[in-house]
C-alpha positions as CSV (number, residue, x, y, z in Angstrom):
1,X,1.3,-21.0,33.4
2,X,-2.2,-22.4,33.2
3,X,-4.3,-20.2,34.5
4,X,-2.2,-17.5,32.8
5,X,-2.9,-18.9,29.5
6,X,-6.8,-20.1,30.3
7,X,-7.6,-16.3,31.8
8,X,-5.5,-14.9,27.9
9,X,-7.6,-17.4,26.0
10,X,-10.6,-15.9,27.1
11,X,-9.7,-12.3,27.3
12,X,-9.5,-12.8,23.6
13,X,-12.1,-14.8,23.2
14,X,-9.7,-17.4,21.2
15,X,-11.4,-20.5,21.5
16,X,-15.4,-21.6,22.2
17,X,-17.2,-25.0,22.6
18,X,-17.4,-27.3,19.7
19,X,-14.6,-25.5,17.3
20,X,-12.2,-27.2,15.1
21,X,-9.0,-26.0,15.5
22,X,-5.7,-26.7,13.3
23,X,-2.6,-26.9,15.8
24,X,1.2,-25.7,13.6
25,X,3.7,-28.3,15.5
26,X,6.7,-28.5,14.9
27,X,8.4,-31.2,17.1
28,X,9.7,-28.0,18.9
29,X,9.2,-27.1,22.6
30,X,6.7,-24.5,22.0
31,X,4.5,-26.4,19.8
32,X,4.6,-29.7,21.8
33,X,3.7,-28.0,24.7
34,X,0.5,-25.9,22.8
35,X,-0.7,-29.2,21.3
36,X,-0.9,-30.7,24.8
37,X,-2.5,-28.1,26.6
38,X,-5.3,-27.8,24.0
39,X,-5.5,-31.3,24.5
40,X,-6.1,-30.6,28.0
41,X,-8.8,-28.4,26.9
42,X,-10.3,-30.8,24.3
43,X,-13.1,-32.4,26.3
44,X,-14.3,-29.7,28.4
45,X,-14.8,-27.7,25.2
46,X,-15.8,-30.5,22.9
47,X,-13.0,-29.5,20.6
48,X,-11.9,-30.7,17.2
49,X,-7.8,-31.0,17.6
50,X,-5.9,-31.2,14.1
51,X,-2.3,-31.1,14.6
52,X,-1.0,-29.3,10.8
53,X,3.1,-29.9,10.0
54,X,5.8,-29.2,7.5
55,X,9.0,-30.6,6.5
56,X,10.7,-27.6,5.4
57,X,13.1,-30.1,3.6
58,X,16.0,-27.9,5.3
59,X,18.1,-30.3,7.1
60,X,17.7,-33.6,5.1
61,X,16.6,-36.9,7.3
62,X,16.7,-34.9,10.3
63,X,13.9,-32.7,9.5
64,X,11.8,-35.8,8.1
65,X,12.2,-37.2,11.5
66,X,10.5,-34.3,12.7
67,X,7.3,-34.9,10.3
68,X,7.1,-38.5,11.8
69,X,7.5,-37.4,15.7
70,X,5.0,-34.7,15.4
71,X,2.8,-38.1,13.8
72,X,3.7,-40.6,16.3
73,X,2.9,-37.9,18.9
74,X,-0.3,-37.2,17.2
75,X,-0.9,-41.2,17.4
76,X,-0.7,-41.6,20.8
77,X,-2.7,-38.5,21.8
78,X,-5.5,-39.7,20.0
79,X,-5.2,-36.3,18.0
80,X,-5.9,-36.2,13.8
81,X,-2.4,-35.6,12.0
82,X,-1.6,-34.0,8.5
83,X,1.7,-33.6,7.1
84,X,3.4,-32.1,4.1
85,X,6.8,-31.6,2.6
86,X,7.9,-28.3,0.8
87,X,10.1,-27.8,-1.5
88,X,11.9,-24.4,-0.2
89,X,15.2,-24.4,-2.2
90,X,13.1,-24.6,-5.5
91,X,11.0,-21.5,-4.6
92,X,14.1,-19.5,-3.6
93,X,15.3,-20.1,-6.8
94,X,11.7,-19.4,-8.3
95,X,11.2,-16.4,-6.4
96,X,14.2,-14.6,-5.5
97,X,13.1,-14.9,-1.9
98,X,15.3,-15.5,1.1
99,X,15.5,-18.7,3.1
100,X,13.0,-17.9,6.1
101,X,10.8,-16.0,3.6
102,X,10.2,-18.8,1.6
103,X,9.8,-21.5,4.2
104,X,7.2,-19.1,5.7
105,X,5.1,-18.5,2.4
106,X,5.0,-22.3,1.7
107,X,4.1,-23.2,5.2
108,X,1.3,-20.6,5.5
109,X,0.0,-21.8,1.9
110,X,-0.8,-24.9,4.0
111,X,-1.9,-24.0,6.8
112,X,-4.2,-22.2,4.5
113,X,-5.3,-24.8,2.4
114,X,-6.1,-27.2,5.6
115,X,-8.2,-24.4,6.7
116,X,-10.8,-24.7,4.1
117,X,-10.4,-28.4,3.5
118,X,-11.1,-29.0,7.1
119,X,-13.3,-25.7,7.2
120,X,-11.5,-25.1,10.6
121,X,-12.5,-22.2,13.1
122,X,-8.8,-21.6,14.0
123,X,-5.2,-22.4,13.5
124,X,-3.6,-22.0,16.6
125,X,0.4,-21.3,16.8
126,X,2.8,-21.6,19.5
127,X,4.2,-18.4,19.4
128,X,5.0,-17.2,23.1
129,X,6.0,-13.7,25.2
130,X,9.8,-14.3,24.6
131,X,9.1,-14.6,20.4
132,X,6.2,-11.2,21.0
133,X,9.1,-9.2,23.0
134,X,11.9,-10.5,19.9
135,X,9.6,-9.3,17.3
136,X,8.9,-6.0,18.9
137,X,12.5,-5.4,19.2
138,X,13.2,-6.2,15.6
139,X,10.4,-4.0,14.3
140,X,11.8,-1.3,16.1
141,X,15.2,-2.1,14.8
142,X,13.5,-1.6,11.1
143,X,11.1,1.2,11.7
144,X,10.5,4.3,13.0
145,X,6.6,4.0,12.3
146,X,4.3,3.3,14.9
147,X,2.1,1.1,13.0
148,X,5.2,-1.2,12.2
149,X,5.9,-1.8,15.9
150,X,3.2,-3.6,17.2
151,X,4.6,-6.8,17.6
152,X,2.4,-9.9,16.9
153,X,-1.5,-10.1,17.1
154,X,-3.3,-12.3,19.9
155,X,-5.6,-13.4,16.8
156,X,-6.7,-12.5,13.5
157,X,-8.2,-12.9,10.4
158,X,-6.7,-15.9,8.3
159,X,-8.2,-18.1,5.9
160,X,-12.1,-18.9,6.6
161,X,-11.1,-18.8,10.7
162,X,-8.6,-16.5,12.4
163,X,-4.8,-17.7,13.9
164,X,-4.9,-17.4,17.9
165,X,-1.8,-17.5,19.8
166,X,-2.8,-19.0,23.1
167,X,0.8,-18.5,24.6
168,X,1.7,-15.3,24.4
169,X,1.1,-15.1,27.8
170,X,3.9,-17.3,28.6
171,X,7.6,-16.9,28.4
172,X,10.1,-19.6,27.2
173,X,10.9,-20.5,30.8
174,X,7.7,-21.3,31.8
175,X,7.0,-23.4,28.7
176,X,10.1,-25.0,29.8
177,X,8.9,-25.8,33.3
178,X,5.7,-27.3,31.6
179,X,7.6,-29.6,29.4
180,X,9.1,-31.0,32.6
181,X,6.0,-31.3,34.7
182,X,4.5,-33.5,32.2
183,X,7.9,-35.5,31.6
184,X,7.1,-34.7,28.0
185,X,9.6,-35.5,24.7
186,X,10.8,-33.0,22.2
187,X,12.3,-32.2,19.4
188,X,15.1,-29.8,19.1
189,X,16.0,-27.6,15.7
190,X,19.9,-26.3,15.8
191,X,19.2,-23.9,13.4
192,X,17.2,-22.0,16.3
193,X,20.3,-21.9,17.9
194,X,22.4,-19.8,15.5
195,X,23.2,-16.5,15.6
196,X,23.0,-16.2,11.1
197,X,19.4,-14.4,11.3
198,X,18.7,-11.6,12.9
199,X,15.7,-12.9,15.3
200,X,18.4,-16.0,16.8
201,X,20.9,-12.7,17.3
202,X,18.1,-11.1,19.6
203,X,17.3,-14.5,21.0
204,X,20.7,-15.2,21.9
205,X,21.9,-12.1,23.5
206,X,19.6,-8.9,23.7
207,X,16.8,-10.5,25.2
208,X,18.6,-12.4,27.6
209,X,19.5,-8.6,28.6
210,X,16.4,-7.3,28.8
211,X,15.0,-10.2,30.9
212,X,18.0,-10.1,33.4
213,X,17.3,-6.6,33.9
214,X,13.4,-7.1,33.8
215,X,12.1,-10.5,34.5
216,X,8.7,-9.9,33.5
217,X,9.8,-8.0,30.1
218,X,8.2,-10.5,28.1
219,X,4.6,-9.3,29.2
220,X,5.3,-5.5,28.9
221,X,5.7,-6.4,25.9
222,X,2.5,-8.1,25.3
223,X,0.9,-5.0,27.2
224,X,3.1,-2.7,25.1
225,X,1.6,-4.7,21.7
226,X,-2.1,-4.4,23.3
227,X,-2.0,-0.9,23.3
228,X,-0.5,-0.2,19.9
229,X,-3.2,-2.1,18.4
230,X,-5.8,-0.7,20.1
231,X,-4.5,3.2,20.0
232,X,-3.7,2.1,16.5
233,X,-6.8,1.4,15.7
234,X,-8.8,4.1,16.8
235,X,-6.0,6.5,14.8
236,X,-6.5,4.5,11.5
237,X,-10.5,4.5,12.1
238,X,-10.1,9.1,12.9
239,X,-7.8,8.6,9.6
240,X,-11.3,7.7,8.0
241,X,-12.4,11.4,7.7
242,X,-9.1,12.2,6.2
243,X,-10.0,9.4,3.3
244,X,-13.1,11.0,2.9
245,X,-11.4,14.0,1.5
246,X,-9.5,11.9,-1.0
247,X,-10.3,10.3,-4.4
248,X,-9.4,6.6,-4.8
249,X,-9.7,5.4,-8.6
250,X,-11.7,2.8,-9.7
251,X,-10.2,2.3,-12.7
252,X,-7.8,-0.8,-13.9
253,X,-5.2,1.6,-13.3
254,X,-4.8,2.5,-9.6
255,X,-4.3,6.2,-8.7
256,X,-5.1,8.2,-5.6
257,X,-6.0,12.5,-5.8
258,X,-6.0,15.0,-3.1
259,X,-6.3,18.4,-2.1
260,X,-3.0,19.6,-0.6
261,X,-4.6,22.5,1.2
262,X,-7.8,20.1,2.5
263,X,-5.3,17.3,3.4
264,X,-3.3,20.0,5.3
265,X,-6.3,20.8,7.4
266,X,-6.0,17.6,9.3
267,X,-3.8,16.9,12.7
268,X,-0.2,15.8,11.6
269,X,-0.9,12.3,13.2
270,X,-3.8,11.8,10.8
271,X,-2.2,13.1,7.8
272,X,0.8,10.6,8.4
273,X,-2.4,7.8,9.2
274,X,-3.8,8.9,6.3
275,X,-0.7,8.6,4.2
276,X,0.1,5.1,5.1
277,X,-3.6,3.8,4.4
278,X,-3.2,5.5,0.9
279,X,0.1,3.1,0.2
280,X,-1.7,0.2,1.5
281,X,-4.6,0.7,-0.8
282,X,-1.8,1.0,-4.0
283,X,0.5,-1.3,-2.8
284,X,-1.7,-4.0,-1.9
285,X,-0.1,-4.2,1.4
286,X,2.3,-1.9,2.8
287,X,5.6,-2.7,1.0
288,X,8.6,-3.7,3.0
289,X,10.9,-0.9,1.3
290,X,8.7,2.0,2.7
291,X,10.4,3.7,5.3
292,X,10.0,6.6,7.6
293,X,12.3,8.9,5.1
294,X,9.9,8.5,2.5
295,X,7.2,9.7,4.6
296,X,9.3,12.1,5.6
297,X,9.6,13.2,2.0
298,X,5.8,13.3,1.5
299,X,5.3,15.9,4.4
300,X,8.1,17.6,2.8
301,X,6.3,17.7,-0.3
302,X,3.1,18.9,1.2
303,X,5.1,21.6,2.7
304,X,7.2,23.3,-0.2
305,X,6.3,26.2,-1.5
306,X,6.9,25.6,-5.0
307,X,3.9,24.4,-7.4
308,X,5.2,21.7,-9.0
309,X,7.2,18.9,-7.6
310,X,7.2,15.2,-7.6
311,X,8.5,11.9,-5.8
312,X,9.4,8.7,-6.9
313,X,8.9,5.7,-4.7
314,X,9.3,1.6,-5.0
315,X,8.0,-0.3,-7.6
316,X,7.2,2.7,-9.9
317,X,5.0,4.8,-7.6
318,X,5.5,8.3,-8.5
319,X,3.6,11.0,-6.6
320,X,3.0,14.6,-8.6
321,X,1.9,17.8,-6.9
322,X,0.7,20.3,-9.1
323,X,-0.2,23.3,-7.3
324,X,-3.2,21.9,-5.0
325,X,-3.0,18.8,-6.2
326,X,-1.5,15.1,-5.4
327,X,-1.3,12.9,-7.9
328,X,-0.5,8.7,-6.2
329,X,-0.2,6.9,-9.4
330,X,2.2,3.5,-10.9
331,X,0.7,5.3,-14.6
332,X,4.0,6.0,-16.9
333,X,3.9,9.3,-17.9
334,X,2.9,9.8,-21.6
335,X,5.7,12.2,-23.3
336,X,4.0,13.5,-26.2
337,X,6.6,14.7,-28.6
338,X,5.9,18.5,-30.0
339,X,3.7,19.1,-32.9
340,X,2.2,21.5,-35.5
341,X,-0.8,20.4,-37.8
342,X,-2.8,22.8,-40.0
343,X,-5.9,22.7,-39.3
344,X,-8.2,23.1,-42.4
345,X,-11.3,25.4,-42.2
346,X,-14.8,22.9,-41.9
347,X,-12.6,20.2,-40.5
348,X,-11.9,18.6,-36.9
349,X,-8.6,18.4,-35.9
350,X,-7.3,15.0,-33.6
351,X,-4.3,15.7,-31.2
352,X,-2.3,13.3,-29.8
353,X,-3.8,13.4,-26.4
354,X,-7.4,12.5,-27.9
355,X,-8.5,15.9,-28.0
356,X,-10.3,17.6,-31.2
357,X,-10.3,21.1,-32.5
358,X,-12.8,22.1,-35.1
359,X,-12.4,25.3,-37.3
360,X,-15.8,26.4,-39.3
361,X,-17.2,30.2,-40.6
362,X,-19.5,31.7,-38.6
363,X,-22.3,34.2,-39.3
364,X,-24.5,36.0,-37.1
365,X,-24.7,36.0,-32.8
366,X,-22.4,34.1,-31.2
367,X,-21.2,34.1,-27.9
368,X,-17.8,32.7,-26.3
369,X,-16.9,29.9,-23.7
370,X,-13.7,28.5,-22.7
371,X,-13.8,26.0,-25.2
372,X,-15.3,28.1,-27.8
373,X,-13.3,31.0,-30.0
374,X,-14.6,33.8,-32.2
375,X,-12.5,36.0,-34.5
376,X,-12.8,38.8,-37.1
377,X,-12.0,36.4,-40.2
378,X,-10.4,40.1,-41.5
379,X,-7.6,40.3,-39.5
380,X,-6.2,36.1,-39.7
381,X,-4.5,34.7,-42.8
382,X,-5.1,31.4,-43.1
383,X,-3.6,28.2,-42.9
384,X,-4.0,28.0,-39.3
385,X,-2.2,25.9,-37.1
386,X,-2.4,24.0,-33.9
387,X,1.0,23.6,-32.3
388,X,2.7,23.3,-29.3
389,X,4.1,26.1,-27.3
390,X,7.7,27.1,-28.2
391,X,10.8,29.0,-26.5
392,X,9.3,32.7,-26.2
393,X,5.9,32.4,-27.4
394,X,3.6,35.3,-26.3
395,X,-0.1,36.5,-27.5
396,X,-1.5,40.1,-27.5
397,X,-4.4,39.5,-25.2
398,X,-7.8,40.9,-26.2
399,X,-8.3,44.5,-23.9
400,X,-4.5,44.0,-23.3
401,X,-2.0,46.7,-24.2
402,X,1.2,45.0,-25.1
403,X,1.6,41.2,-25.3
404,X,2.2,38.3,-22.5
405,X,4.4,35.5,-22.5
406,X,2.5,31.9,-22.6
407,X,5.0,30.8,-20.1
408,X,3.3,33.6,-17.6
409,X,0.0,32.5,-18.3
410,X,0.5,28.6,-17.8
411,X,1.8,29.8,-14.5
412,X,-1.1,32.4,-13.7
413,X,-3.7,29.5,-14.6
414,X,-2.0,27.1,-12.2
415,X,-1.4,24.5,-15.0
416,X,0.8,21.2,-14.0
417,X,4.6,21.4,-15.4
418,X,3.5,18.4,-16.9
419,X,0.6,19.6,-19.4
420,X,2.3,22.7,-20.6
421,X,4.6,21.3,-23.1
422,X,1.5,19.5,-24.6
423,X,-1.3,22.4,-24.5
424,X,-2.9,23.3,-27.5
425,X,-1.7,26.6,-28.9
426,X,-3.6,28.2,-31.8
427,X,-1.9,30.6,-35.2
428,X,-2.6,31.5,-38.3
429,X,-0.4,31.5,-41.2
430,X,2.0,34.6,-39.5
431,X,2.3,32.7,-36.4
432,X,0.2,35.3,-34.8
433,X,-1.2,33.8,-31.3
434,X,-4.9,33.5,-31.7
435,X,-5.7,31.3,-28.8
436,X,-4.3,29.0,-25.6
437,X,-6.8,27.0,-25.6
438,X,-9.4,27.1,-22.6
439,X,-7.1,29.7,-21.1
440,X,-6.5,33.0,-22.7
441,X,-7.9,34.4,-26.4
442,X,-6.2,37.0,-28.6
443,X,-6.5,38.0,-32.3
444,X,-9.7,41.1,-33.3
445,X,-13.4,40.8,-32.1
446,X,-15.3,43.9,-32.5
447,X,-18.8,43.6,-33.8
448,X,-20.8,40.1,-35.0
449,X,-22.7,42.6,-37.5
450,X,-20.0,42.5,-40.3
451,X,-19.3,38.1,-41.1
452,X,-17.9,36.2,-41.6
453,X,-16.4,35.4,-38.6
454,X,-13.8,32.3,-37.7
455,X,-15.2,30.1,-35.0
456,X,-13.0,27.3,-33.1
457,X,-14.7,24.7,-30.7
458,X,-12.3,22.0,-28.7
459,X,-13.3,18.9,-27.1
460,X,-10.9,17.5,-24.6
461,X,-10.7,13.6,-24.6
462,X,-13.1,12.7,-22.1
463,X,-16.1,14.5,-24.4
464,X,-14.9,13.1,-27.3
């Protein structure tokens, strides 16, 4: 097992001369065993050893014990020693959060806070190939994703160092066999033994299974987990020029936009990559309720044929398509309830959405814009009014014969489902359709040589 460990230690490049490193023990086999062989290492590489432990408070004096072997241990190895208790029933109750759950937050708290206190270059935990080849089969037990099933990493970031796991070239049998060679004591945790959690269930009689039929399962899975990262990682870093395409929001209110047909464009694998890194940027970190369905539903979405649609994921995410565009956003949507103002000539008009419309007399050249209107002041009675659309509106479009429903146009212009029943629609007193605002104009224009005319000017909230 030594050499094995020494020649994974610096394939990785886990530890170098003169680092202070932060040892997780337990009392258990695992972390006994890690603690000693550092130890081994400790003058050689003029190391720092700090063994880090937690009284989960989980099994009364028992558990205490622990604390106080893993110090007495620490005594006569002439290794430093720090110890805590944690309160885990509490923070279930505080929390919501299952047993394991919590024991793991508080104990990684910790570990984190003895990083920077002791401004360590590592934490190293006793993880080994039996525990890598477990969590691999329980990731693929909960995921159909790729990136979910890459079982435990060698080392990474954590804190101001990185957590190495030196034994993950090791299986529990050999760590046995070690414990025995150096007659060393233990301490042994009967909840490892029970079948209640998942992970003991695999422990207890799958991977015995797997290792009966393949002896050296344990490091195919370590090779297996090797390979994901690193084909992983050169997916997510391709999924880059996906994200270029994208537009992430600065804004206190995260949202993400895209371009259906420009996301499209892009291999499937890199549009599911793409996906994911999208929900880790809202999210935070990838939540645990994401599944393969609901990226099954996005592709589905980028697929239908209709122009609107919309899905609703955990914690309020909803994603909108309109037409060629995705809308990632937690934002509530705002429904505006209908209205109708009259809108008083040589006054501005403020909508609900922030907008203004202005309404003045115009003589002489003019010329039109999508935001501006001009109108023989002959043919409209006034008041005028600015109102929502209704049930069978249509206009009589300048150059048109006949008239066109609003409905049509809304549809023609691409316009989101969820704008339409807000859009500005201008009347006069008759209920004659003058104007859809920015979209399509009716009502007389025939010369500017005979005024007055009526002129209308929006501004839409962000030029306001």
């Amino acid at each position: 097992m030594d050499h094995a460990v020494q020649t994974f230690i610096s394939k990785h490049q886990m530890i170098q001369p003169h680092q202070t490193l932060l040892v997780a023990v337990s009392g258990g086999p695992d972390s006994v065993a890690l603690l000693h062989f550092l130890c081994t290492m400790k003058k050689s590489f003029s190391l720092r050893l700090i063994a880090v432990s937690v009284d989960h408070q989980l099994r009364g004096e028992e558990s205490e014990e622990d604390l106080r072997f893993v110090e007495s241990l620490c005594e006569e190895w002439g290794v430093e020693f720090v110890g805590t208790s944690v309160d885990v029933q509490t923070y279930k109750k505080d929390t919501g959060k299952g047993t394991q759950e919590a024991a793991r937050e508080l104990r990684y708290a910790f570990f984190e806070k003895m990083m920077y206190a002791y401004e360590a270059d590592a934490l190293a935990m006793g993880h080994h190939g039996d525990d890598q080849a477990e969590t691999i089969l329980m990731q693929l037990m909960r995921s159909a994703r790729p990136e979910a099933v890459q079982g435990m990493p060698a080392s990474r970031p954590f804190a101001c160092g990185k957590i190495i796991r030196p034994f993950l070239a090791a299986s529990k049998n050999q760590i046995a066999s070690y414990l025995e060679a150096q007659a060393l004591e233990v301490r042994m945790d009967p909840s490892n033994e029970e079948t209640e959690y998942t992970r003991n269930a695999i422990r207890q009689y799958l991977l015995p299974f797997m290792k009966e039929n393949n002896p050296q399962f344990h490091k195919h899975m370590q090779v297996w987990s090797e390979r994901a990262r690193e084909e992983r990682s050169y997916i997510n870093e391709q999924a880059q020029k996906v994200l270029e395409t994208v537009h992430f929001s600065s804004n206190v209110e995260k949202f993400v936009q895209l371009s259906k047909q420009t996301f499209k464009t892009f291999p499937l694998a890199l549009q599911r990559t793409a996906f994911h890194l999208i929900l880790n940027y809202l999210y935070v970190n990838q939540n645990e309720d994401i599944s393969y369905l609901h990226e099954e539903m996005f592709m589905n979405l980028l697929n239908d044929e209709k122009p609107n649609a919309s899905l609703d994921f955990p914690e309020g995410l909803k994603i909108i398509r309109a037409y060629d565009d995705i809308t990632f956003s937690f934002a509530k949507v705002q429904e505006w309830k209908e209205y109708s103002y009259i809108l008083e000539m040589e006054e501005e008009l403020q909508l609900p959405d922030g907008s203004q419309i202005r309404a003045d007399w115009f003589s002489g050249d003019g010329t039109e814009d999508a935001y501006t209107y001009l109108c023989d002041s002959h043919h409209v009675k006034l008041p005028l009014v600015v109102r929502t659309r209704q049930e069978g509106d249509r206009i009589r479009l300048r150059g048109m014969n006949g008239s066109k429903k609003v409905k049509d146009i809304f549809i023609d212009q691409k316009i989101p489902a969820r704008l339409r029943p807000t859009w500005p629609i201008v009347t006069d007193q008759t209920g004659k359709i003058l104007w859809v605002v920015g979209l399509k104009k009716g009502g007389e224009r025939t010369s500017l040589s005979s005024g007055p005319w009526l002129r209308l000017h929006y501004k839409n909230k962000a030029d306001t």
